[in-house]
C-alpha positions in Angstrom: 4.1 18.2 9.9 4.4 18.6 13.8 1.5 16.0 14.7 -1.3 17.3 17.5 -1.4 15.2 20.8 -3.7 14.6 23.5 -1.8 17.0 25.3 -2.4 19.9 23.2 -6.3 20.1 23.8 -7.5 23.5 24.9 -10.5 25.3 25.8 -12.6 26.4 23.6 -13.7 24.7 21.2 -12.6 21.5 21.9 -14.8 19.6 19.8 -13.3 21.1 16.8 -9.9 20.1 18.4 -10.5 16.4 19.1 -11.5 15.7 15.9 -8.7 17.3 14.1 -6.7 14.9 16.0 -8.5 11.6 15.3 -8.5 12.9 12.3 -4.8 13.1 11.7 -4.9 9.9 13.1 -6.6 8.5 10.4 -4.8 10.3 7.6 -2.1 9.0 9.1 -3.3 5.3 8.8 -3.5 5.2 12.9 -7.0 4.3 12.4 -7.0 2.6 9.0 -10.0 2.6 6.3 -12.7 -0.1 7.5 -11.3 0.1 11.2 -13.1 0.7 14.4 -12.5 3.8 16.4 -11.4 3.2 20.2 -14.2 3.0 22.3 -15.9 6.4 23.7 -15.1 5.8 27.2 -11.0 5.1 26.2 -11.1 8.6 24.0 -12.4 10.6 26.6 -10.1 9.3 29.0 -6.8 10.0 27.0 -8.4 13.6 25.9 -9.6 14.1 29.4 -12.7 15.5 28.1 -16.0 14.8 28.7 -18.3 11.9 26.9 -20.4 15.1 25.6 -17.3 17.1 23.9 -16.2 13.6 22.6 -19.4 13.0 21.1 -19.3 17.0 19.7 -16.1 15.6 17.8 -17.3 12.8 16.4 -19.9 14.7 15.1 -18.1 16.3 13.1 -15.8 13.8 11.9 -19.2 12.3 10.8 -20.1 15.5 9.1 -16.8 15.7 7.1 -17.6 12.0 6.1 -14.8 10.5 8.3 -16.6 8.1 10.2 -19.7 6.1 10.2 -21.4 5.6 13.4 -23.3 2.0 13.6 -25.6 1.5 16.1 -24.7 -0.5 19.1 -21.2 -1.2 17.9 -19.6 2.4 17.3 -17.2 4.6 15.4 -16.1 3.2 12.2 -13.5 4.8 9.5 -15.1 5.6 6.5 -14.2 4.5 3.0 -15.3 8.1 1.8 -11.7 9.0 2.6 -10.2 7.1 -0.8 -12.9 7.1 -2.3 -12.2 10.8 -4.3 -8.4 9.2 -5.0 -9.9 5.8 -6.6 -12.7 7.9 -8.2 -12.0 7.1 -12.3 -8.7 5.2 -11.5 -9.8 1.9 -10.6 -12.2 1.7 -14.1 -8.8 2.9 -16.3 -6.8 0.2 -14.7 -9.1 -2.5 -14.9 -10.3 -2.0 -18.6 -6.5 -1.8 -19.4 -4.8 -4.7 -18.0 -1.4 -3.9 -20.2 -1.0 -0.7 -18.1 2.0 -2.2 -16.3 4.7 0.3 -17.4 2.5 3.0 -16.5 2.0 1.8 -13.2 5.6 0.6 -12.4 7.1 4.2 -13.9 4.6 6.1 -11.5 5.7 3.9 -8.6 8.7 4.4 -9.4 8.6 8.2 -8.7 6.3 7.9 -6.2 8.0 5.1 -4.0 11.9 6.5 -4.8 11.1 9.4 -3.2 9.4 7.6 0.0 12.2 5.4 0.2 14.3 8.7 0.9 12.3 10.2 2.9 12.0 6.6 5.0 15.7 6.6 5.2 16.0 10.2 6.5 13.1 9.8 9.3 12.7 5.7 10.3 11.8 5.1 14.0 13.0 1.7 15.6 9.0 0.7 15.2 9.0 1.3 11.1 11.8 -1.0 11.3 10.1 -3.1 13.2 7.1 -2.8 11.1 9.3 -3.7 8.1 10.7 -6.9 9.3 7.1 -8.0 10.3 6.4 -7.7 6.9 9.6 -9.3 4.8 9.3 -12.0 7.5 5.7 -12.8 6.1 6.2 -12.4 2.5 9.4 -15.1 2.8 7.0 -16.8 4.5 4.3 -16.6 1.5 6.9 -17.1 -1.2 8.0 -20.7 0.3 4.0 -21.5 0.1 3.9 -20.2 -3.1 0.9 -18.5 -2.0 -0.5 -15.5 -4.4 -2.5 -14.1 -2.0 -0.1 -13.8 0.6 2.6 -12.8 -1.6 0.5 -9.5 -2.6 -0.6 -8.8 0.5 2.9 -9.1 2.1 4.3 -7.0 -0.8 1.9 -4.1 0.2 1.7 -4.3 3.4 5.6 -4.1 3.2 5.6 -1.1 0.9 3.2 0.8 2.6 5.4 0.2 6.0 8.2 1.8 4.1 5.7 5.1 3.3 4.8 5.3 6.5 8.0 5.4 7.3 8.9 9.0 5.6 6.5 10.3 8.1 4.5 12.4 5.5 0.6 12.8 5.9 0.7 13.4 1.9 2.5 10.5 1.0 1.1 8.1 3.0 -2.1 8.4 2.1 -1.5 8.9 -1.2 0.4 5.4 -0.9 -1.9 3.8 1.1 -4.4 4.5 -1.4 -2.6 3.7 -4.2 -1.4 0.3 -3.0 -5.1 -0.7 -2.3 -5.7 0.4 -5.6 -3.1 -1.8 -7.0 -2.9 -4.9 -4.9 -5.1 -6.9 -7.7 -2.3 -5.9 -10.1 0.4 -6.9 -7.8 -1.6 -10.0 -7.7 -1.4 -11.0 -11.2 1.6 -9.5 -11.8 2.9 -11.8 -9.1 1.4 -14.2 -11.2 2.3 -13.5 -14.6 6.4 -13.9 -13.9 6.2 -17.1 -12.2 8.4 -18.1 -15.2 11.1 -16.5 -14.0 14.0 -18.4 -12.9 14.9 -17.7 -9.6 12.1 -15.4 -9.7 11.1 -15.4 -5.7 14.8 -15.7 -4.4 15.0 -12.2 -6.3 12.2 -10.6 -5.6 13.1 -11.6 -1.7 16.7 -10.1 -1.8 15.5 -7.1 -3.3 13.1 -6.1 -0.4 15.7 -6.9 1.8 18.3 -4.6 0.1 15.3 -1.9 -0.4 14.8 -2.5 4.4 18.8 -2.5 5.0 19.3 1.1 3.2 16.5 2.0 5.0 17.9 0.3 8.3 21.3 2.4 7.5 20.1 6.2 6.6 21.2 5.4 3.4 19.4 7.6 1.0 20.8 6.8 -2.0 21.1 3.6 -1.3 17.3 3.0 -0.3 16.1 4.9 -3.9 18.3 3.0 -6.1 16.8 -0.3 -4.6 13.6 0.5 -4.7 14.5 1.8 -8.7 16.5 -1.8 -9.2 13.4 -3.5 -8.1 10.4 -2.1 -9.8 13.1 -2.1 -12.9 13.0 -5.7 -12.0 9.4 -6.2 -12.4 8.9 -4.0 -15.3 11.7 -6.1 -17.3 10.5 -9.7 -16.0 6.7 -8.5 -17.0 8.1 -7.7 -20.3 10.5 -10.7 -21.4 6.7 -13.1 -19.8 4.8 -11.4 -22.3 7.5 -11.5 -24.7 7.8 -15.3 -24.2 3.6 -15.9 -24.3 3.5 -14.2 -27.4 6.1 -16.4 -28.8 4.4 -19.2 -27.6 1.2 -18.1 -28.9 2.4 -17.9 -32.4 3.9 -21.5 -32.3 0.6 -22.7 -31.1 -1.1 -20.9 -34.3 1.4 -22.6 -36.3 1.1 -26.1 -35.7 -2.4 -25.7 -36.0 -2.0 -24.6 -39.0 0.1 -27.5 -40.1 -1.8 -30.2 -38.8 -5.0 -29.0 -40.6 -2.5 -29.0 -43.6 -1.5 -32.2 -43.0 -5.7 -33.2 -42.6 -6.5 -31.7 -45.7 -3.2 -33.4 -47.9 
């Protein structure tokens, strides 16, 4: 999708034009969910436009549910934007905490096919964006810090969505990782049994940035397969193991209340 510009404003109706553009902006995660719009004054400047076909736009951007306008402090992104995507989802996933191999198979799909994409069309800045990222969650994972760790684990896989340069895709990541970070939180959680577990998890978001780094599409999808493959397998042998340890726990109950009642 050839992405409007500044530039590309013409007469008339340039209301309607200014706020297809901040609005591509913000489908494109330029303006995130929750963020606040550049000031008036700065947005008429790069449209060269008035203040009065500024406001016009974000009229309409209002309209559409785009924005919120507070008082006295201006422009804000509105949440209405994910709100239709996370409409029934967040309830299933909650209610259904053993949904992991439904989530990690559609990831899987979703984020093979970003990682090609990614690898096709990376500007010096996604990679930029990407080691900003990895730097932080090695960061998080030698402070064995949860909330870090998920954070830097979206925030990285999101960088590599943005990356593939697809309006689609990256809001249908971004939403979907928002969606998900509590689950990558516990998840994160749930295999800190794992031997070695961080050291791996690390090495694969490396391998999953340096096929990305080369323009190596087939190398970028099978690591981002061989790590969600990872998580799916790790999840299952630390559930595996609880219930194992839940049985044993049963049982010597049961034989110390045998051993009461003898």
């Amino acid at each position: 999708m050839q992405p409007l510009s500044a530039s590309s404003i013409r007469t008339p109706n340039i209301g309607m034009q200014i706020a297809s553009i901040i609005e591509e902006r913000i489908l494109q995660n330029v303006y995130p969910i929750g963020s606040k719009l550049p000031p008036e004054r700065q947005l008429a400047e790069e449209f060269d436009v008035s203040r009065q076909s500024l406001r016009s736009a974000l009229r309409i951007l209002a309209t559409r549910g785009m924005i919120q306008t507070r008082q006295g402090d201006g422009h804000y992104v509105s949440s209405k934007v994910e709100e239709n995507f996370h409409f029934g989802w967040q309830d299933l996933i909650d209610e259904h905490t053993g949904m992991e191999n439904e989530v990690l198979d559609f990831r899987r799909g979703v984020e093979g096919m970003l990682a090609a994409l990614a690898a096709e069309r990376r500007t010096e800045d996604d990679l930029a964006r990407m080691r900003l990222w990895l730097s932080e969650l090695r960061q998080a994972y030698a402070a064995q810090d949860i909330d870090r760790q998920s954070a830097a684990d979206v925030a990285f896989h999101q960088a590599v969505a943005d990356a593939a340069h697809n309006l689609l895709f990256t809001r249908l990541s971004d939403s979907l990782l928002r969606l998900l970070q509590k689950q990558t939180k516990r998840n994160l959680g749930n295999m800190f049994g794992v031997p070695n577990i961080h050291q791996e998890l690390m090495t694969q978001h490396e391998l999953i940035f340096q096929a990305i780094e080369q323009q190596n599409i087939t190398a970028a999808v099978t690591a981002v397969y061989t790590h969600l493959d990872y998580v799916k397998d790790s999840l299952r042998q630390q559930r595996e193991q609880h219930n194992r340890e839940m049985v044993s726990k049963a049982l010597a109950v049961r034989d110390k209340q045998k051993r009461r009642r003898a």
